[in-house]
RODO-2510 file (C-alpha; in nm, 4 decimals, decimal comma):
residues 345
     n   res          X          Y          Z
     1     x    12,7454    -8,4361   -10,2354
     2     x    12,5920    -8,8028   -10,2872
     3     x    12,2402    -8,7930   -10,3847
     4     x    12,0732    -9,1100   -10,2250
     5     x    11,9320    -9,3825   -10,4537
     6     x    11,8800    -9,6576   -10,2617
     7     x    11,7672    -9,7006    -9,9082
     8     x    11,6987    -9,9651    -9,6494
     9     x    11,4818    -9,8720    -9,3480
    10     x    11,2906   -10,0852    -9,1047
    11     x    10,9552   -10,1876    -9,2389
    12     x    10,8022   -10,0214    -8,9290
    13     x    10,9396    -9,7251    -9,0364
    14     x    10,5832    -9,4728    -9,1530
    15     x    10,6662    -9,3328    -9,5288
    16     x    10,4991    -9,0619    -9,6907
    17     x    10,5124    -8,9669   -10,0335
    18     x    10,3809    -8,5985   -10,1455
    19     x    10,3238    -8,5096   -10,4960
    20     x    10,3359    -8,2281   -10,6786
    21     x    10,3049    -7,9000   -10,5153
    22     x    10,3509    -7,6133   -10,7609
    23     x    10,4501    -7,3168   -10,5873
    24     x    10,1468    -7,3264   -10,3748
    25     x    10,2891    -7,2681   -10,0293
    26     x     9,9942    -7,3140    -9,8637
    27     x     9,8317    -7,6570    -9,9894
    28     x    10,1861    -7,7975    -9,9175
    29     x    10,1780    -7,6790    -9,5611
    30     x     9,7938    -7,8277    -9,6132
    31     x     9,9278    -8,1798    -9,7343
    32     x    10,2285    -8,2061    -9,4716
    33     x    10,0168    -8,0469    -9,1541
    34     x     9,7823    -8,3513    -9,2941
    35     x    10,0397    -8,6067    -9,2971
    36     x    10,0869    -8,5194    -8,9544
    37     x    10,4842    -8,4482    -9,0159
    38     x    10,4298    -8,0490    -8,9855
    39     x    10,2630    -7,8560    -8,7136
    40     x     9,9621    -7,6280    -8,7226
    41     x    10,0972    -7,3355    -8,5493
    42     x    10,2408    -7,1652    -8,7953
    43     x    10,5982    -7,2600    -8,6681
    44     x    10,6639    -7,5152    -8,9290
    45     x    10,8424    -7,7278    -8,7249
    46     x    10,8489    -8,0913    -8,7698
    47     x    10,6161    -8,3399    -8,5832
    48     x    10,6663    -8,6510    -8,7726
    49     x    10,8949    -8,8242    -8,5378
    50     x    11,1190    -9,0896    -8,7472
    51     x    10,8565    -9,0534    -9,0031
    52     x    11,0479    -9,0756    -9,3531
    53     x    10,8934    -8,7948    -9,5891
    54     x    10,9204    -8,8344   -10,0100
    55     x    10,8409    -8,4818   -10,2404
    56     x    10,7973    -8,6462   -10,5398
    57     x    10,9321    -8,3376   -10,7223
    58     x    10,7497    -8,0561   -10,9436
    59     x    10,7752    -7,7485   -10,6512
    60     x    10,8741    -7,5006   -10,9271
    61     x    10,6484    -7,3067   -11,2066
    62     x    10,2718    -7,2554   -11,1934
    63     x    10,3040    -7,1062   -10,9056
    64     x    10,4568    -6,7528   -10,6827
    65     x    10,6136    -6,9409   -10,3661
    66     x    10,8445    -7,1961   -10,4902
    67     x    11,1753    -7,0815   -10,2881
    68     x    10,9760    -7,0633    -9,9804
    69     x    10,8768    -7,4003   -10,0701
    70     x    11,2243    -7,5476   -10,0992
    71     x    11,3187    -7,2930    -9,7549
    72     x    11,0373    -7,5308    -9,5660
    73     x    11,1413    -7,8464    -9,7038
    74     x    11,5190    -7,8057    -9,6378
    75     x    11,4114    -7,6654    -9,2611
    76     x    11,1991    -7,9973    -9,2016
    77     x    11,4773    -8,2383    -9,3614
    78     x    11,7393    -8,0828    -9,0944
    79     x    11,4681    -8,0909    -8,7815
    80     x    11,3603    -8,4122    -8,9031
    81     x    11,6875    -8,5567    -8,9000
    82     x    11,7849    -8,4229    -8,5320
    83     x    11,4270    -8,6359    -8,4302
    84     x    11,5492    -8,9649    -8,6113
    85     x    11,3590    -8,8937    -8,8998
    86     x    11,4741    -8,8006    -9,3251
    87     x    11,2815    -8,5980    -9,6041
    88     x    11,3825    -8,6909    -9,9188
    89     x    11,2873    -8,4662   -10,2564
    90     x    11,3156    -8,6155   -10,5915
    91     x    11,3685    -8,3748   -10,8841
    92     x    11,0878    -8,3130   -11,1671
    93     x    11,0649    -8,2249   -11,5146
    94     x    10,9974    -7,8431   -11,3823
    95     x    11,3044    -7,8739   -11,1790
    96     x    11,5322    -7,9804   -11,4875
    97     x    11,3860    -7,7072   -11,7105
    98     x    11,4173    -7,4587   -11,4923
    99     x    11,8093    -7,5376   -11,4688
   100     x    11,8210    -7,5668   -11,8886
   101     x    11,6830    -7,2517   -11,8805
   102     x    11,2664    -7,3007   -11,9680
   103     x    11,0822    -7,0654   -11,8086
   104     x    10,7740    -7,0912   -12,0334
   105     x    10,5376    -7,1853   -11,6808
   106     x    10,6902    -7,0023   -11,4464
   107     x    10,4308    -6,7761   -11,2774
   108     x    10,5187    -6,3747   -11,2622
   109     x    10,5077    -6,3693   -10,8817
   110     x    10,8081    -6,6904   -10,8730
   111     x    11,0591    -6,4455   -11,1384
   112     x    10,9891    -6,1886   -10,8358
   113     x    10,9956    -6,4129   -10,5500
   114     x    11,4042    -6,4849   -10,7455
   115     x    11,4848    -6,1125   -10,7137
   116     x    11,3656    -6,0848   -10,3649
   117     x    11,5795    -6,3864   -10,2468
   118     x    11,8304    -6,2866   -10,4597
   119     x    11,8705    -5,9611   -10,2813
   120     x    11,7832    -6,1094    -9,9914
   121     x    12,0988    -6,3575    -9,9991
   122     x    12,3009    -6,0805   -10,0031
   123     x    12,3488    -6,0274    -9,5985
   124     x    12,4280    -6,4142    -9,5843
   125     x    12,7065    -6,3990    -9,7646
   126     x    12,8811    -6,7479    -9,7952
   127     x    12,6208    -6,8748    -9,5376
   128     x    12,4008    -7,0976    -9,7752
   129     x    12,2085    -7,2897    -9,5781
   130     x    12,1241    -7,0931    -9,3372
   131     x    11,9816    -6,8241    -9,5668
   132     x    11,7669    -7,1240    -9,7702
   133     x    11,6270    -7,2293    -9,4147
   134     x    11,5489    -6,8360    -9,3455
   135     x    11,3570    -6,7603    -9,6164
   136     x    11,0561    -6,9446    -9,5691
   137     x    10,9626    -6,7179    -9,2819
   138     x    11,0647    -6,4152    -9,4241
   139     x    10,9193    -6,4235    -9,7498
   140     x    10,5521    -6,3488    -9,7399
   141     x    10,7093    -5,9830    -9,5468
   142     x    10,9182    -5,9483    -9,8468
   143     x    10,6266    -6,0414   -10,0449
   144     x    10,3927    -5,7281    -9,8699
   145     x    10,6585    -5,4509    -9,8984
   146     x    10,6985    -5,5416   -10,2989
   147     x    10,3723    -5,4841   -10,3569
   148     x    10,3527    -5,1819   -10,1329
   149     x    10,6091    -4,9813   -10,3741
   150     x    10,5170    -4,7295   -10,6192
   151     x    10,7304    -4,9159   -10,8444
   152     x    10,4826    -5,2183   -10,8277
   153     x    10,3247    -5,2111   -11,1232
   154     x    10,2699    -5,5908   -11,1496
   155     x    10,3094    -5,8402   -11,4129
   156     x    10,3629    -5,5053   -11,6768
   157     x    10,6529    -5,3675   -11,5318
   158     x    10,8584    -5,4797   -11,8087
   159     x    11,1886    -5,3497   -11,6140
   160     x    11,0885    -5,5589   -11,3047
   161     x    10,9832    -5,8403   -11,5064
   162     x    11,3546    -5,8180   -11,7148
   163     x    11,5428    -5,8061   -11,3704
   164     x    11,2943    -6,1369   -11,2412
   165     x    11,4640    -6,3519   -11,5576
   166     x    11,7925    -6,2696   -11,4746
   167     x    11,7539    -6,3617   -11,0888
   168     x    11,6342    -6,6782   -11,1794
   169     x    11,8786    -6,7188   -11,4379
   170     x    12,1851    -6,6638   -11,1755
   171     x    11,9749    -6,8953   -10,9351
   172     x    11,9123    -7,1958   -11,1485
   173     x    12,1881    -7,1777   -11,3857
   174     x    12,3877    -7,5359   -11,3835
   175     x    12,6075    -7,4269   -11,0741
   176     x    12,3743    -7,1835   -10,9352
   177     x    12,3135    -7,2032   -10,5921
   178     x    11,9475    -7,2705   -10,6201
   179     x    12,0519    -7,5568   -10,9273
   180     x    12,2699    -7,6993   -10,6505
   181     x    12,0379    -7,6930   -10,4090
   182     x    11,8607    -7,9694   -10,6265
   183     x    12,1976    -8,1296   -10,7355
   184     x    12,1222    -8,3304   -10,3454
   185     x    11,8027    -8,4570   -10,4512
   186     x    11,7996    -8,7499   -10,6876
   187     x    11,5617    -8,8721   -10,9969
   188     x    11,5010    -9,1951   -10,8642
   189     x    11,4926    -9,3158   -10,5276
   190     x    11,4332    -9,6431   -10,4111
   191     x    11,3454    -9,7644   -10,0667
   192     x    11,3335   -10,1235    -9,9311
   193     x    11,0390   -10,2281   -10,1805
   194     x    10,8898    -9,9108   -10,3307
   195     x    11,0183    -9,7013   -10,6061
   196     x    10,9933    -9,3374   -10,5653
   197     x    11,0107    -9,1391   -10,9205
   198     x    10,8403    -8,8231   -11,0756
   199     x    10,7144    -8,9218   -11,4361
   200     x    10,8109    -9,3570   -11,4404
   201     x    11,0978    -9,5822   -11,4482
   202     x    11,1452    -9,8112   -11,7744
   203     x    11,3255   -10,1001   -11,8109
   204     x    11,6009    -9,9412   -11,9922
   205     x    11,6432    -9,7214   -11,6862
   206     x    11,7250    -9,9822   -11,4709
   207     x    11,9543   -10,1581   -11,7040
   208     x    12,1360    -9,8457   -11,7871
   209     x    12,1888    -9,7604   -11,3973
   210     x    11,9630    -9,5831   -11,1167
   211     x    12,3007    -9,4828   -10,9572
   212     x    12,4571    -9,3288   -11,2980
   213     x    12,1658    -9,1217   -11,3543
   214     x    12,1259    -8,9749   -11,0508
   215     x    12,5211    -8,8715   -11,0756
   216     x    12,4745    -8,7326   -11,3763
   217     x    12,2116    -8,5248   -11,3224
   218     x    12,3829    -8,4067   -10,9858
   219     x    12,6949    -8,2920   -11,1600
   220     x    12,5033    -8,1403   -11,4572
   221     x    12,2971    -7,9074   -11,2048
   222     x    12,6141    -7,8574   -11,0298
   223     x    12,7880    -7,7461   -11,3220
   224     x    13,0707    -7,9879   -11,2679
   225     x    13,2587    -8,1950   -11,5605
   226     x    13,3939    -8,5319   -11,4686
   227     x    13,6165    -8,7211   -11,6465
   228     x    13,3444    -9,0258   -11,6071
   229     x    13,0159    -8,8127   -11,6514
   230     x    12,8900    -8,6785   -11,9345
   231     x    12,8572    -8,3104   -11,8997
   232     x    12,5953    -8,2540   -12,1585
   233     x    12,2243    -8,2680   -12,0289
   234     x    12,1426    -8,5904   -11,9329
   235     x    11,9216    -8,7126   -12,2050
   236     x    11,7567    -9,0726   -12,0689
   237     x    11,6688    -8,9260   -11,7233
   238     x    11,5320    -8,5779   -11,7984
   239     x    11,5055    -8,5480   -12,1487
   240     x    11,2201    -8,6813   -12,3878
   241     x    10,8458    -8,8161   -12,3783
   242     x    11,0194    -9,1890   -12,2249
   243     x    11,2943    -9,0293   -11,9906
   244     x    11,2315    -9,0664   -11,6106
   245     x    11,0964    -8,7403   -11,5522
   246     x    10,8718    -8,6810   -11,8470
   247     x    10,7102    -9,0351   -11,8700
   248     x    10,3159    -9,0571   -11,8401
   249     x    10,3224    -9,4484   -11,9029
   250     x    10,1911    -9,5380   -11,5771
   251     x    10,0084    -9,2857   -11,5603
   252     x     9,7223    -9,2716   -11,8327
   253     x     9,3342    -9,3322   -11,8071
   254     x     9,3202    -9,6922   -11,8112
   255     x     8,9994    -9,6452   -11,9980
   256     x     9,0937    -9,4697   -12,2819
   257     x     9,3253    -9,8201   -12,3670
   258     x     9,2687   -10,1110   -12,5611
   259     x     9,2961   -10,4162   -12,3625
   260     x     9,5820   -10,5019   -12,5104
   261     x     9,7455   -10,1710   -12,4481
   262     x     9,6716   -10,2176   -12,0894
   263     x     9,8239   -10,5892   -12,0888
   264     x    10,1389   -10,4587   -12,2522
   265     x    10,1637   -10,1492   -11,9965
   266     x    10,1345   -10,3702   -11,7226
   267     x    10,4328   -10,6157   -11,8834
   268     x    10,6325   -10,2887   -11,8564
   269     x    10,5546   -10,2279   -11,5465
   270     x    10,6071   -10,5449   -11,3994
   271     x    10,9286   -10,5899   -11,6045
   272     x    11,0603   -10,2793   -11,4284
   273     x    10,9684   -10,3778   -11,1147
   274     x    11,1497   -10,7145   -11,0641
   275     x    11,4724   -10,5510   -11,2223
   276     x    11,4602   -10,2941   -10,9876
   277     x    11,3821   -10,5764   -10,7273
   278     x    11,0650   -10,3303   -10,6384
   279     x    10,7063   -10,4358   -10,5157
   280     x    10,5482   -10,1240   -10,6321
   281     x    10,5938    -9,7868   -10,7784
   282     x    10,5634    -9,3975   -10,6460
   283     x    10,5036    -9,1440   -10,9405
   284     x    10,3703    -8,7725   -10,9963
   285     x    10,3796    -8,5696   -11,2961
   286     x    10,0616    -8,6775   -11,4185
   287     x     9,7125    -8,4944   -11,2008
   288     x     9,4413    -8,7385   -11,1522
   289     x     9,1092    -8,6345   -11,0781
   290     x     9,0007    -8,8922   -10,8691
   291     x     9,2658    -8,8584   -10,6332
   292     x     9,5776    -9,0893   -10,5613
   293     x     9,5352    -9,4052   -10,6967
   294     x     9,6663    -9,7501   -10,7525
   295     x     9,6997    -9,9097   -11,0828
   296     x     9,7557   -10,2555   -11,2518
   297     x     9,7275   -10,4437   -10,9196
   298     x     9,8329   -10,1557   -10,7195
   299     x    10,1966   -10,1655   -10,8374
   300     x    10,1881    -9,8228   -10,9376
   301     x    10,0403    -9,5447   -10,7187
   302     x     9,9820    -9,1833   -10,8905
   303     x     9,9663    -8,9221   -10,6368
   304     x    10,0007    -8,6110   -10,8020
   305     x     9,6610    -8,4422   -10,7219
   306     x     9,7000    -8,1098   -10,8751
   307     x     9,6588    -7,9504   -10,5498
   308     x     9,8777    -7,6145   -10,6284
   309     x     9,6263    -7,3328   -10,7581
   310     x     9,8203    -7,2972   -11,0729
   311     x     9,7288    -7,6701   -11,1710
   312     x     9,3910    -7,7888   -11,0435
   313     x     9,3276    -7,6095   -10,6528
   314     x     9,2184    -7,9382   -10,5641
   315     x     9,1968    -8,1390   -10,1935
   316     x     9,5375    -8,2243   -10,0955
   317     x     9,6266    -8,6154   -10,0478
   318     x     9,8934    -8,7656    -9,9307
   319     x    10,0392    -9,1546    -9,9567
   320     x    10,0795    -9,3548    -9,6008
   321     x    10,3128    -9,6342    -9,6268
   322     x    10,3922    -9,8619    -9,2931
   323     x    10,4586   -10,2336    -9,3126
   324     x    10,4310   -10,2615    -9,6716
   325     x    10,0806   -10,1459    -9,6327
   326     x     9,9727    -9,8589    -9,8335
   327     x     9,6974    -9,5985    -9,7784
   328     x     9,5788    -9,2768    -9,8728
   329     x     9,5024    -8,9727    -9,6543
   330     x     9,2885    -8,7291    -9,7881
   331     x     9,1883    -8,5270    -9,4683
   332     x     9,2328    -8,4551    -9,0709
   333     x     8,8686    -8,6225    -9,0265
   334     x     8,9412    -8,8966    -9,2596
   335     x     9,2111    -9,0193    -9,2347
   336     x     9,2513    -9,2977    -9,4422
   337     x     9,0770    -9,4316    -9,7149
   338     x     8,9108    -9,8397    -9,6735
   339     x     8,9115    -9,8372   -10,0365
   340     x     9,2882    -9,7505   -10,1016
   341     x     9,4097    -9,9537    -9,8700
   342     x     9,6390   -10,2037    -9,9754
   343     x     9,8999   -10,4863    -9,7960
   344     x    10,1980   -10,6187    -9,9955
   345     x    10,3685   -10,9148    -9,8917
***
């Protein structure tokens, strides 16, 4: 399958970009049930009309309900479609070490949420998708009776914890179905003016192709070798302190920089930018503790919060974008901030 890169919509069209989420099933029901693309029933089923949603990736490690996570996502991208709407997910640095294999942050509750579903895939049979969609409602139950076993000894059941890694081994595996299941989403994703990326996009990224790197990194989750494609790991997208995913550029306390460190971060930026033929950049990867922001003239936005328990537990916020203006939600009462408010032309 294609992983979308670049996208034209109607500037109309209401965008909202999510950060990272963690494994934290409920401050991501929190953030979307704030973006007013999820209802608060508990039926998780998509409100947002032709609203177009962006996960800017990191859903895995730090946290126990990152399957469920992915379940939810996949069930809003297919209800959102049938309303004339898209979600869109963008893969993280978590995401590509999870499919090399680094499981150094993932929490003990996520290696047994991987034998649950992995058990629990196995009266779907070749039905995929419809198992994925499934789980999200299923899995807190599963959740209950695992903990209700006399076998349950928690994180010290060394047997349990042995069986966890090899679940999420089989799941995430290049070819696994849960490494395919990201194989759709791509590293970079651009749409109309905005740039939608987890860590931040370098010039050298552009030049060396936004459509090649998303391929690549498709077919090496896939597990596929192409005569065209390098079937090693992908270095320049998910590798190293400069690749797309593990950047933190954009991203630092402007503060802490010398003026002229700022000037030539801001060259980069804007370098990027009218390469890409962009206006402004989307990023994650990096928590701030003041909340979204906008940077260097507001042509960078950081949203990632830390709003998963395993990273910071704080207020979820969400980025509102609708005729090239931008703004951030931070809550049902208020629902956008005067301060972060910002028109591009």
């Amino acid at each position: 399958m294609e992983t979308p890169q670049l996208l034209s919509l109607l500037l109309s069209r209401r965008i909202i970009a999510v950060g990272d989420l963690h494994g934290d099933l409920d401050q991501a029901r929190s953030a979307l049930e704030m973006a007013g693309v999820l209802s608060s029933d508990g039926q998780d089923l998509w409100i947002g009309g032709e609203t177009v949603l962006i996960q800017l990736g990191d859903i895995l490690d730090r946290g126990e309900d990152e399957i469920a996570i992915l379940s939810l996502l996949r069930s809003l991208d297919m209800q959102a479609k049938a309303k004339g709407g898209a979600l869109f997910q963008v893969n993280g640095n978590h995401e590509t070490m999870n499919v090399e294999g680094d499981f150094r942050y993932v929490d003990y509750g996520a290696f047994d949420e991987c034998t649950d579903f992995l058990e629990y895939m196995n009266d779907f049979k070749d039905e995929w998708e419809e198992a994925l969609v499934g789980w999200v409602a299923v899995s807190e139950r599963w959740k209950e009776v695992r903990k209700m076993s006399s076998s349950y000894w928690g994180p010290w059941n060394l047997v349990k914890r042995q069986k966890g890694v090899i679940a999420r081994s089989i799941l995430f595996r290049p070819g696994g179905p849960l490494a395919c299941e990201l194989a759709r989403h791509a590293v970079v994703l651009k749409v109309n003016d905005w740039v939608f990326c987890h860590g931040g996009l370098l010039p050298h990224h552009v030049i060396y192709g936004i459509e090649k790197m998303n391929k690549e990194v498709s077919c090496w989750m896939r597990g596929l070798i192409e005569s065209d494609v390098n079937p090693k790991i992908p270095f320049i997208a998910t590798r190293g302190y400069d690749s797309v995913v593990w950047n933190r550029l954009y991203s630092r306390d402007i503060s802490d920089l010398e003026d002229y460190q700022v000037n030539q971060v801001h060259s980069i930026l804007e370098e990027t930018l009218q390469t890409i033929g962009a206006k402004a950049m989307v990023v994650g990867h990096t928590p701030q503790t003041v909340g979204i922001n906008c940077k260097y003239n507001c042509s960078i936005w950081r949203i990632d919060v830390g709003m998963s328990r395993g990273v910071h537990n704080s207020r979820p916020e969400v980025l509102e974008i609708v005729d090239n203006k931008a703004r951030v939600i931070r809550s049902k009462q208020d629902n956008y901030s005067e301060l972060q408010a910002v028109e591009y032309t």
